[in-house]
N, C-alpha and C positions, 0 to 999 in steps of 0.2 A: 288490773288485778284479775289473773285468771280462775277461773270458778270451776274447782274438780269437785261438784256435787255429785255426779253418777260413780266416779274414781272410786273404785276399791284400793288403796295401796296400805301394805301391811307395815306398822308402826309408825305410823306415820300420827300427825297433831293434827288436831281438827275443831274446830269452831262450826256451834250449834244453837240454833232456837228451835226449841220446842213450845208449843203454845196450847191451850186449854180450845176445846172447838165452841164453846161458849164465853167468848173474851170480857163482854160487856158487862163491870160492876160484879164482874166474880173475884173470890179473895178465897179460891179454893189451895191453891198447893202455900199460901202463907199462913191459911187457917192451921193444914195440915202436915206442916212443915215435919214435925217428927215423923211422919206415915212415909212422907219424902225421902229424908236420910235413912229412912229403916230401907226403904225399895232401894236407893244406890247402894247401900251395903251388900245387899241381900245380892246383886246382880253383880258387883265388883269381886265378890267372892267366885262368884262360878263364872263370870267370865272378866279377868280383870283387866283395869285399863287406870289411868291416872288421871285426877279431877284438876289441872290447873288452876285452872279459873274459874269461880261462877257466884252468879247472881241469879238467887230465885222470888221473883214478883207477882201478885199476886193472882197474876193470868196467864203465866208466858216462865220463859226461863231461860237464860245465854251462860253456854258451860265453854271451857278449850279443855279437850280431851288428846290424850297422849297412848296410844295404843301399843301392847305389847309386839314386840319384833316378831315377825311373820303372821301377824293378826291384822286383817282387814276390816273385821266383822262387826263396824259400828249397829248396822241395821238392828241385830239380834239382840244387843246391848239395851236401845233404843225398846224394842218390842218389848223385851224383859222386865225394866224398868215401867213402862207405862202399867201392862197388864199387873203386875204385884202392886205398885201403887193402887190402880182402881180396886183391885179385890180389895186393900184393906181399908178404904174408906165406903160410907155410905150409900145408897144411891140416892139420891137427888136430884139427876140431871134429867134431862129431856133425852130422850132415846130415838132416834128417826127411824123410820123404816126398815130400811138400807140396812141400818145397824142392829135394827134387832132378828134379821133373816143371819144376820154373819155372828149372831151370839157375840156383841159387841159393847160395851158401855158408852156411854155419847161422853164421856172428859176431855179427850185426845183428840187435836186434827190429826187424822190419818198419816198427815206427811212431817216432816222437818227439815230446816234449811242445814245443810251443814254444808261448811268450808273448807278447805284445805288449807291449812297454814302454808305460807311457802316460805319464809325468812323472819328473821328476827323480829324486823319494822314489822312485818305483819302480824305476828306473833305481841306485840308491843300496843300495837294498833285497836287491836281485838280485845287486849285487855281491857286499854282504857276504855273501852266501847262499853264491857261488860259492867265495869265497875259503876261507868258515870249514868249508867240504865235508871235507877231509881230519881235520880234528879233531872235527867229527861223525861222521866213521866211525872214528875207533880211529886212524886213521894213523900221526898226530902228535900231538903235547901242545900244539904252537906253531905259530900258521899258518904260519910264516918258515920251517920246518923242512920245508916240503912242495916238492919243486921242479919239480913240472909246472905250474905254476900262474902267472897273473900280477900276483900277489900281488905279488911280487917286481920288476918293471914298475912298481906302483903305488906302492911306497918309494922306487923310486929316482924315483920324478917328485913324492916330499912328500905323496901324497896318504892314504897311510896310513902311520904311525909303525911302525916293525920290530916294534916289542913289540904292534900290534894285536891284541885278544882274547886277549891273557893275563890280563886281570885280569877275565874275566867279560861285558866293556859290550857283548858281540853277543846276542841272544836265537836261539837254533838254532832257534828254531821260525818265526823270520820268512822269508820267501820257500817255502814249503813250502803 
């Protein structure tokens, strides 16, 4: 699987984790799950793009993004959403150095993985990745049982049966 993480290509599908830079025993973007949808809103308006996929957990978060024809510009998507998120929650966090010289809130690691979709299977791959997330981490016993997620989206449009990955048929290690 080839890896266009630096790849700018406009309209193109893209698979992404974005993580909290204080991972350990925080339950910040599930506390504030409405602050959440209000920041994708708020960024999908002025710069729009399409949310395939995603699962938000309670330190981290795996979306598949579909970018408008001749738009590259995850990054700015990315910057937009985090900063509107932070401004509209509390501060609470530990602030470093580093970060308070760059007028910065300590939520965010700085970085994100993101993927290039290339085909279907991968496209296919990624979702299951996303979806089986909270039963990879301890969450849940049952994907259906997770409710940030749009997992729940994809029953109601047939495309996965309710009882998905209860009986084993996901391998956790694919998309990884």
């Amino acid at each position: 699987m080839t890896n266009y993480r630096r790849t700018y290509i406009p309209g193109m599908t893209w698979f992404f984790t974005v993580n909290l830079a204080e991972r350990k025993n925080n339950t910040l973007l599930v506390e504030n799950i409405d602050s959440l949808r209000t920041s994708f809103h708020y960024v999908k308006k002025r710069r729009p793009f399409e949310i395939t996929a995603i699962v938000v957990m309670p330190d981290h978060l795996h979306c598949i993004w579909v970018l408008p024809s001749g738009d590259s510009d995850f990054s700015t998507r990315w910057n937009l959403l985090k900063g509107h998120f932070s401004r509209a929650i509390d501060k609470r966090e530990r602030i470093s150095e580093s970060r308070q010289k760059r007028r910065e809130r300590g939520l965010w690691q700085r970085r994100f993985w993101a993927h290039l979709i290339t085909d279907q299977q991968d496209f296919n791959v990624h979702t299951d990745y996303i979806h089986w997330n909270p039963v990879k981490h301890g969450k849940v016993k049952r994907v259906i049982d997770w409710p940030y997620s749009s997992f729940h989206k994809f029953v109601r449009q047939g495309i996965y049966p309710s009882t998905w990955g209860c009986d084993g048929e996901f391998d956790i290690n694919a998309g990884e």
